[in-house]
SEVEX-51707 format. One record per residue: x, y, z of N, C-alpha, C in turn; residue in three letters. Coordinates in steps of 0.001 Angstrom, whole numbers, padded with zeros to 6 digits, always signed. Example, Ala and Ser with C-alpha at 12.3 -4.5 7.8 and 13.67 -1.06 7.14 Angstrom:
BEGIN
+013190-005690+007800+012300-004500+007800+013200-003300+007800ALA+012850-002250+007080+013670-001060+007140+012900+000030+007870SER
***
This chain:
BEGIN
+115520+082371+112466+115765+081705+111188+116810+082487+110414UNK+117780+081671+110182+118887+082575+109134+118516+082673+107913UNK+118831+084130+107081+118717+084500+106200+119431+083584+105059UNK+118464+083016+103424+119113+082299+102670+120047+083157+102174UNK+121203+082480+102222+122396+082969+101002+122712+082443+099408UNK+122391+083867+097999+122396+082693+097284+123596+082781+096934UNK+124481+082024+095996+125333+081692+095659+125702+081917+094426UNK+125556+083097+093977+124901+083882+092483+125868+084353+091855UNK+126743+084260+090802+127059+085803+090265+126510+086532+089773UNK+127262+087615+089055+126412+088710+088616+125297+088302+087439UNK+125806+086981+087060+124991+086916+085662+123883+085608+085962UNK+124033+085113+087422+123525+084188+087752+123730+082847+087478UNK+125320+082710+087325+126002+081393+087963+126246+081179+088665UNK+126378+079581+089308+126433+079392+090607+127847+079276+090795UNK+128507+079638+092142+129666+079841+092564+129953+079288+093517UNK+131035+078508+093610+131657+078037+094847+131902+078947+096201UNK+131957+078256+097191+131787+079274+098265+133374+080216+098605UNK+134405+079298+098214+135400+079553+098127+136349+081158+097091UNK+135716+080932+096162+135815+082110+095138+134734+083159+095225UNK+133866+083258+096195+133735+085095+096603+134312+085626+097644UNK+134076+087214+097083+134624+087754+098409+133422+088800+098877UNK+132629+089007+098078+131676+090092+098678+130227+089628+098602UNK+129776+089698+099851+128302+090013+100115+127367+091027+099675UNK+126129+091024+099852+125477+092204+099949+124322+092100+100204UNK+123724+092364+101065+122280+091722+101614+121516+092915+102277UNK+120597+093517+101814+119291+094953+101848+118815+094433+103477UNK+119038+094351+104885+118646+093819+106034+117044+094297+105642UNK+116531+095325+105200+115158+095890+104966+115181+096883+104451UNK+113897+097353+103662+113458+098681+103045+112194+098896+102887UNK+111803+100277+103463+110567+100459+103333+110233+101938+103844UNK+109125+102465+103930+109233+103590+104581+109129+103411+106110UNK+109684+102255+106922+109558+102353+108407+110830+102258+108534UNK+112006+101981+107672+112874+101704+108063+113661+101026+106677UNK+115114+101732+106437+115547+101331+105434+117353+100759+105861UNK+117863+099643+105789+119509+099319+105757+120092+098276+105173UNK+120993+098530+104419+122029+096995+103505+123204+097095+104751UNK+123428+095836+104351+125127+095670+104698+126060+094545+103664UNK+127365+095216+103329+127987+095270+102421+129719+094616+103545UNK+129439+093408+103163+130538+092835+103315+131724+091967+102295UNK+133460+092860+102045+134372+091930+101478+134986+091497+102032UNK+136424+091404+101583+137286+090732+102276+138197+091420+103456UNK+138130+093069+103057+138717+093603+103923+137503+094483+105016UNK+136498+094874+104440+135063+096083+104903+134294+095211+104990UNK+133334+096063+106408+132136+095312+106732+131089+096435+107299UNK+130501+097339+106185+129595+098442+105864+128415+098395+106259UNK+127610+099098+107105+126372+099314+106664+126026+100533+106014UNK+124788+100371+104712+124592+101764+104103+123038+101981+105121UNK+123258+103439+105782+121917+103489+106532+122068+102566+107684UNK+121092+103159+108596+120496+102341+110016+119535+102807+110431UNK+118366+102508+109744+116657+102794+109747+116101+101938+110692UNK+116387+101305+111235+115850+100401+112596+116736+100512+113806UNK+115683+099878+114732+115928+100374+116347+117622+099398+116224UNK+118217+099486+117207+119563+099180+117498+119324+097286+117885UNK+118201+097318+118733+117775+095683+118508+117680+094826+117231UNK+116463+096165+116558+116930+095179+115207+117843+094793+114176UNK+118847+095819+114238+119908+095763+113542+120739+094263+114061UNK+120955+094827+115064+121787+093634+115846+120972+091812+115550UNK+119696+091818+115484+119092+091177+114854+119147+090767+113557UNK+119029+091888+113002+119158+091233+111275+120932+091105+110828UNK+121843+091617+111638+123040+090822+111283+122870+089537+112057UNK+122311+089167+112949+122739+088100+113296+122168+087067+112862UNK+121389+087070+111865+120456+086257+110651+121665+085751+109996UNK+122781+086624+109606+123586+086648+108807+124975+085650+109080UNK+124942+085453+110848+125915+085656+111325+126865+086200+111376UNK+126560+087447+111357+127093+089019+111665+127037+089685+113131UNK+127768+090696+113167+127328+091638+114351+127572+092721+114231UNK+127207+093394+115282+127518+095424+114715+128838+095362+115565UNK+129789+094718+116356+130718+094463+116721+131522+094612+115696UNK+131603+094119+114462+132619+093868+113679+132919+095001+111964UNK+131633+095436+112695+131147+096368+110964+132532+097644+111477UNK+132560+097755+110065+133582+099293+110074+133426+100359+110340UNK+131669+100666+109842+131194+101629+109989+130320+101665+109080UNK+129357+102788+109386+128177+103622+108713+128053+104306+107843UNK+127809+103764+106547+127651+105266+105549+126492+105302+105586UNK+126190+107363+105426+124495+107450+105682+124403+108363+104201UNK+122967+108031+103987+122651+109030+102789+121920+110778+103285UNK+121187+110140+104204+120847+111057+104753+120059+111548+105876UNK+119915+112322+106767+119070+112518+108202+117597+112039+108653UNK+116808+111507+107360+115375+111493+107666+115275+109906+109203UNK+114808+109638+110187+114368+108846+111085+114543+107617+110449UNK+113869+107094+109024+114088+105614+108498+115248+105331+108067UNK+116126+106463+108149+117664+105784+107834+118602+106304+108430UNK+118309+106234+109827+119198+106515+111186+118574+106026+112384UNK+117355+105701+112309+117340+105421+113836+118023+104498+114852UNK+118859+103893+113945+119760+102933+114866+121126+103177+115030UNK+121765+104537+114498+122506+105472+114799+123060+105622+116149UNK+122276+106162+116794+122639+106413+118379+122425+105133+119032UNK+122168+104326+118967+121980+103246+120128+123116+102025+119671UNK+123289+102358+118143+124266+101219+117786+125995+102097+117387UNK+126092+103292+117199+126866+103638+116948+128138+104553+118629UNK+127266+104865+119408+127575+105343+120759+127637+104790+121292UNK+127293+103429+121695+127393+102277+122266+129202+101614+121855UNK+129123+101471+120811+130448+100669+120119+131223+101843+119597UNK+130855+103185+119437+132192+104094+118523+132291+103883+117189UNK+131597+103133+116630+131433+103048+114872+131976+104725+114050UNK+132794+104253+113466+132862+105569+112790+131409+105458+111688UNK+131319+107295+112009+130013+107138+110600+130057+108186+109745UNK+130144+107706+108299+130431+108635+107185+129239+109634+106694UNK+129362+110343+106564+128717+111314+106355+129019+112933+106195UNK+128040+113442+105014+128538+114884+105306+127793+115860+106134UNK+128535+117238+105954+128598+118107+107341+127197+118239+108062UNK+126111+118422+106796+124947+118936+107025+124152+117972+107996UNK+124210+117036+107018+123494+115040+107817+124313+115197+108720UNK+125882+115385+109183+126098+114869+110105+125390+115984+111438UNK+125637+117373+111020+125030+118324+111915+123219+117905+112404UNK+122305+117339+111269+121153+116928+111720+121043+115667+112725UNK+122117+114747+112209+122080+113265+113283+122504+114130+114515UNK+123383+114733+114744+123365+115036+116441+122448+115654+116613UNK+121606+116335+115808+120717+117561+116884+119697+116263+117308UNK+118998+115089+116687+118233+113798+116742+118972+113009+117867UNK+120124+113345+118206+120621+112237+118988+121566+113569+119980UNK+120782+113742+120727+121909+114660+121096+122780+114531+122162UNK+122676+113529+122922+123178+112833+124036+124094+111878+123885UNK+124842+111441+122066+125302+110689+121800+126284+111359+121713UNK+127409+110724+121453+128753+111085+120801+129255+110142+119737UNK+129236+110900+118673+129569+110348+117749+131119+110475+117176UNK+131496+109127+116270+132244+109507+115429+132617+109985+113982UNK+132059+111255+113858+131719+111656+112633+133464+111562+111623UNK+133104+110670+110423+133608+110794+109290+133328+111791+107875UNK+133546+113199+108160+132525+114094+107165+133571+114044+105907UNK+132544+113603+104634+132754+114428+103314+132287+114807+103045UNK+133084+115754+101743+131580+116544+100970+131143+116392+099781UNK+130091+116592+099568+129301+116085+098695+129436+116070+097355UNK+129774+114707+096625+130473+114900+095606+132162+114135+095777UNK+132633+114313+096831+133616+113467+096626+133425+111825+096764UNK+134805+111301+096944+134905+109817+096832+136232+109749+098155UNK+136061+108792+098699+136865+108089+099720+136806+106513+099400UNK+138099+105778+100325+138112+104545+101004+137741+104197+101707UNK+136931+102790+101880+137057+102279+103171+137405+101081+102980UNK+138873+100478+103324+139202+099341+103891+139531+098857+101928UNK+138495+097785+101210+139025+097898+099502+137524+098073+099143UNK+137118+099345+099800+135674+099069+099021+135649+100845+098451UNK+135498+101337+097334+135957+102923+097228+134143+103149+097350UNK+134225+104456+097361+132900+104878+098039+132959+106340+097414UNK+131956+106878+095953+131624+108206+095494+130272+108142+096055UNK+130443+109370+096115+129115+110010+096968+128662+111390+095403UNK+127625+111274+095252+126825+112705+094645+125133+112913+095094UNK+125176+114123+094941+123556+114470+095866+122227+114154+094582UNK+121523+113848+095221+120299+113833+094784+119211+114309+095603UNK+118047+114550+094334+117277+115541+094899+116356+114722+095595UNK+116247+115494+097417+115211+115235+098263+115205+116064+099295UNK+113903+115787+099844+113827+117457+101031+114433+116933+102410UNK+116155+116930+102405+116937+116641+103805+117769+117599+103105UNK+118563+117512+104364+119268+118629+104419+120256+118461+103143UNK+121258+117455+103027+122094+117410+102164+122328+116241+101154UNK+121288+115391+100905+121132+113945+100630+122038+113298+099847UNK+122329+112284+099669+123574+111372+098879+122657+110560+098499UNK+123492+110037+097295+123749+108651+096161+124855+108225+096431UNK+125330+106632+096238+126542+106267+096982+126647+105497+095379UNK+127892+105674+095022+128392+104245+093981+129305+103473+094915UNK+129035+102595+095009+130398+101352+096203+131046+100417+095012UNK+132403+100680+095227+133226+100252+094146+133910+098785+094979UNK+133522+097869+094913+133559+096652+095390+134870+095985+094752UNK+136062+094859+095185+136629+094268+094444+135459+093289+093359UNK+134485+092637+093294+133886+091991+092403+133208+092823+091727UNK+132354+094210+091887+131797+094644+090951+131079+096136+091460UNK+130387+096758+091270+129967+098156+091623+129043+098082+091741UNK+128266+098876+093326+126703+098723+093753+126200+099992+093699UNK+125405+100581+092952+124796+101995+092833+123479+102289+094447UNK+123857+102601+094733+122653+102889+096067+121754+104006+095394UNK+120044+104420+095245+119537+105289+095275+118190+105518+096125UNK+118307+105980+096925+117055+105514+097949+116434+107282+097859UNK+115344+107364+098358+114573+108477+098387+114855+109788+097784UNK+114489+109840+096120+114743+110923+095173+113434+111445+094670UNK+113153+112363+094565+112190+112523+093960+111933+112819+092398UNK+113428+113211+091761+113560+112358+090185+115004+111915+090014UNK+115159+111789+089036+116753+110929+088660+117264+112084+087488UNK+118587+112956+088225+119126+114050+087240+120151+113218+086374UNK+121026+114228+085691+121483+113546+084564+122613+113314+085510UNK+123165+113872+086488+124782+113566+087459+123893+112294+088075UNK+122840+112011+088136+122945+110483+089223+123095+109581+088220UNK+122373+109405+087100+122277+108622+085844+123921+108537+085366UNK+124547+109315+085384+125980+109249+084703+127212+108800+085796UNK+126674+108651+086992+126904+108349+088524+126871+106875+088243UNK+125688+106539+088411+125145+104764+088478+125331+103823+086863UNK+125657+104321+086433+125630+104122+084892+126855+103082+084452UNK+127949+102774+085873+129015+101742+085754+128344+100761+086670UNK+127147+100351+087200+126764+099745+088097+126628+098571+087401UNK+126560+097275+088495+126546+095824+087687+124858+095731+089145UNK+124919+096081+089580+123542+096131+091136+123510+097495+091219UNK+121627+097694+091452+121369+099306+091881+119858+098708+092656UNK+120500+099387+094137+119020+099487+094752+118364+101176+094511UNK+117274+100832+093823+116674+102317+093462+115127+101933+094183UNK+114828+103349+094395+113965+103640+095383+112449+103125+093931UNK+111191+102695+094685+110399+102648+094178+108949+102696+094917UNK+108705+104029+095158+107997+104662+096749+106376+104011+096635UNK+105629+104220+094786+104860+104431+094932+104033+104200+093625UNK+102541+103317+093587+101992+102920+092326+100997+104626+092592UNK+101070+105652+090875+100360+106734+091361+098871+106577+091386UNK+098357+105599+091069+097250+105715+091290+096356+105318+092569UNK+097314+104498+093092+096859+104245+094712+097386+104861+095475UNK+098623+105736+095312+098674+107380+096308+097275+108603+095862UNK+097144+108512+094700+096416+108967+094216+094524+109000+094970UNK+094199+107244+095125+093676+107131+095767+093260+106753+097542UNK+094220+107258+097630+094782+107069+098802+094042+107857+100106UNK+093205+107801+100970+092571+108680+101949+093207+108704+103395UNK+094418+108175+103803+095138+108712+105133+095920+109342+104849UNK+096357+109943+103403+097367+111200+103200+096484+112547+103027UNK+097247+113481+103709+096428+114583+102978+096803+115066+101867UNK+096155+115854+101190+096642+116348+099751+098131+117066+100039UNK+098668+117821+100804+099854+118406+100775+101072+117467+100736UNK+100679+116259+101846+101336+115018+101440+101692+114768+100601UNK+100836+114118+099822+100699+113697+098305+101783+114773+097275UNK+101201+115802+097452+102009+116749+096539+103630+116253+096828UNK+104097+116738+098094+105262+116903+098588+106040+115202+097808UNK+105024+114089+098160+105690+112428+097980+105992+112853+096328UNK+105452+113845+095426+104586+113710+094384+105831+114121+093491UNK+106336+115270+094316+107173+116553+093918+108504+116443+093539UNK+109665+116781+092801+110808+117084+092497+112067+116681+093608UNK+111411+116867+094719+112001+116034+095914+111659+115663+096882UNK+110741+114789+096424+109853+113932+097171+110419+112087+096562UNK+109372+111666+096213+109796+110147+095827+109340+109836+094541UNK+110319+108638+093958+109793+107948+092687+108864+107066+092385UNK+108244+107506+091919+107000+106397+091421+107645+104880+090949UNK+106499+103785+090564+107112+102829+089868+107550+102706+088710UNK+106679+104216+087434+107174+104201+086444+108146+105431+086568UNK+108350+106469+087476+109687+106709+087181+111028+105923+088017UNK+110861+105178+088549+111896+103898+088911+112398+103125+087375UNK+111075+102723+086619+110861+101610+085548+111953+102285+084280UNK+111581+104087+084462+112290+104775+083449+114299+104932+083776UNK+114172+105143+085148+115468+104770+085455+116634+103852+085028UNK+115851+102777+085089+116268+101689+085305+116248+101199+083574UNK+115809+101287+082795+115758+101575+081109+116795+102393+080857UNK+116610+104022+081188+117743+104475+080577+119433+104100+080664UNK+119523+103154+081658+120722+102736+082026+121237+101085+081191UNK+120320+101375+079721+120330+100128+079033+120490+100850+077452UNK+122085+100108+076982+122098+098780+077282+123352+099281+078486UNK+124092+098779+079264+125134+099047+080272+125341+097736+081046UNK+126976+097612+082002+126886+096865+082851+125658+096050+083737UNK+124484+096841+083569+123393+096480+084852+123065+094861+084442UNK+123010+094364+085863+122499+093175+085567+121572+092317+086972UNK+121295+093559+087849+120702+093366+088702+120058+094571+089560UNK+118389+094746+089886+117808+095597+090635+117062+095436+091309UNK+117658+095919+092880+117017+095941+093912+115834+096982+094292UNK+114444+096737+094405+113431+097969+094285+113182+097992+095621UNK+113411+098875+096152+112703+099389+097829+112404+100376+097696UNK+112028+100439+099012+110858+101944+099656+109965+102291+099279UNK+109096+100824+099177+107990+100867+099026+107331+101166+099833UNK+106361+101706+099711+105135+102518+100501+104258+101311+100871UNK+104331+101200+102624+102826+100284+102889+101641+100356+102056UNK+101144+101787+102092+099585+101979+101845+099952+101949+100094UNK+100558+103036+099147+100136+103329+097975+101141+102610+097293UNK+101371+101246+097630+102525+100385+096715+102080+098553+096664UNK+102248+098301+095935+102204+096620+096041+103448+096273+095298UNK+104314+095013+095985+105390+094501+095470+105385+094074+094177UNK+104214+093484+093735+103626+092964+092088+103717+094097+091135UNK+103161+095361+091824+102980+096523+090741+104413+096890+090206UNK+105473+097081+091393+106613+097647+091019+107485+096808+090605UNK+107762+095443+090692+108144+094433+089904+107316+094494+088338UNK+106301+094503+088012+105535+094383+087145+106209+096035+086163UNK+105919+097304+086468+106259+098221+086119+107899+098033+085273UNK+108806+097831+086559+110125+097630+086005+110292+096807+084851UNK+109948+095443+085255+110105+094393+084238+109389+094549+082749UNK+108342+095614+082743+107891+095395+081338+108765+096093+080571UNK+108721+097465+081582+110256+098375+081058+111623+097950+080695UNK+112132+097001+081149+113360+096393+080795+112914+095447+079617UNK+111881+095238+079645+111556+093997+078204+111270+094823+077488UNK+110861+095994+077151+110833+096677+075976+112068+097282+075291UNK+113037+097620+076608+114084+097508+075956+115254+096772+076170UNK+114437+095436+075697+115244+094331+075401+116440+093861+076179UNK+116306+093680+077580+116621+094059+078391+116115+092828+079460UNK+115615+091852+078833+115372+091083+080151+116302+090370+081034UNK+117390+090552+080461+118199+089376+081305+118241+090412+082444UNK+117827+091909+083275+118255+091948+084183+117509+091774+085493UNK+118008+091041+086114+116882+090422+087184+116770+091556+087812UNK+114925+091555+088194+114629+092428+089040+114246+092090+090590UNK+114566+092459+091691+114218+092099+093220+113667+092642+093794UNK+112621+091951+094910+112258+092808+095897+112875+092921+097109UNK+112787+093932+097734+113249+093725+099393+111499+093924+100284UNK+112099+093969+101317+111023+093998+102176+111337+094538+103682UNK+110480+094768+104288+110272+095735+105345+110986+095160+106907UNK+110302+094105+106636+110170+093286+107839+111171+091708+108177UNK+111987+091595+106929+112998+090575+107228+114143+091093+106198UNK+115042+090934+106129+116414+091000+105006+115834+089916+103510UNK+116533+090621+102641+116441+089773+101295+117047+088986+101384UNK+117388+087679+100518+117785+087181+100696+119337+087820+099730UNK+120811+087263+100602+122112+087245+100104+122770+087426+098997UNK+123352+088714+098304+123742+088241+096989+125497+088259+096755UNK+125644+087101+096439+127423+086736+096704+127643+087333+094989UNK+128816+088338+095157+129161+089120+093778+130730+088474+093582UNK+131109+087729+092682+132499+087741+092160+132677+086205+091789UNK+133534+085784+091627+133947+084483+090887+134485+084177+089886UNK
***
């Protein structure tokens, strides 16, 4: 079944098919596996490749896409849910994949039979790819060297923040031109809290400074970046066990209505199929 495409702008008018040029569609997010792909007129991106090389190839082809045609890989960082389709989709075809030294030094030691084409920056700068500009700054989490991506799109700017365990003042002043931000939203604390297949060190670590964001520090995120460009948020990485899609929709949204703030639509993604399509420009 192909993935719906909507036909949206940023403010949620409808647009002819003719007057966009950029895609952007979350293939999944979750803690089994996290990847978008980010297509304009000239780039055809994936951020991350958290699923097996089948499924990738799968969820572009929802799209009518393929990993044939993508440019390449930007990664945030080394953890298994946002590489495992790295080596089977990137050594196979030669994908260049962006990344810096550290992530890129951890993806080979994980793949070590591959050959890659490493694209390294460092952390903190900004590059091209193709007309899509691409700043990179670190945020805090326990990998080796982790990234935040701003993607500077011809229609508008996509803030990426996936697995932080808080939001410093360089990511906030980072994402803060964003019109779309997928920000991580790991966890309701009271059902990690009550939670009995984690152990307590777990917990701490999910809990900790660089570990993951709760729904109300997602909810606080996503407020302080008001009033601003934002006018759309994507919530992933949600936690199977200590998350429900209602809670962290629910969390965000009261937060943006308090500060007055509702027009910005909030989204879910999901684990197990792609979101549905969001066409940016017009």
């Amino acid at each position: 079944m192909r993935t719906t495409e909507l036909l949206l702008g940023l403010r949620g008018e409808i647009l002819t098919l003719h007057a966009v040029s950029v895609r952007f569609t979350i293939l999944g997010s979750g803690s089994a596996g996290n990847c978008a792909y980010l297509e304009t007129g000239e780039t055809r991106l994936l951020i991350d490749a958290g699923f097996s090389g089948r499924q990738l190839r799968e969820r572009l082809a929802s799209l009518g896409r393929s990993p044939e045609a993508l440019s390449g890989v930007v990664v945030t960082h080394e953890h298994i849910d946002h590489i495992q389709g790295l080596g089977p989709l990137c050594g196979k075809l030669d994908l260049p994949v962006y990344a810096n030294r550290f992530t890129c030094e951890a993806i080979q030691k994980q793949f070590p039979k591959t050959r890659f084409r490493f694209v390294r920056f460092e952390t903190g700068a900004a590059f091209t790819l193709g007309d899509v500009g691409v700043r990179s700054f670190s945020i805090p989490h326990d990998a080796m060297d982790p990234v935040g991506f701003l993607l500077e799109t011809p229609a508008g700017n996509i803030g990426f923040l996936t697995d932080l365990g808080h939001a410093t003042r360089l990511i906030l002043e980072r994402v803060k031109v964003a019109q779309v931000l997928v920000l991580e939203a790991n966890h309701d604390l009271k059902l990690l809290q009550e939670d009995t297949r984690r152990p307590w060190g777990t917990k701490q670590r999910i809990l900790g400074r660089h570990g993951h964001l709760s729904n109300d520090a997602a909810a606080d995120v996503v407020a302080s970046l008001v009033p601003g460009p934002l006018q759309r948020v994507y919530l992933g990485h949600l936690s199977r066990d200590c998350n429900r899609p209602e809670l962290a929709h629910r969390a965000v949204s009261r937060k943006l209505a308090a500060a007055g703030a509702s027009h910005v639509v909030v989204e879910g993604t999901h684990q197990d199929r792609p979101a549905p399509t969001l066409v940016l420009g017009g």
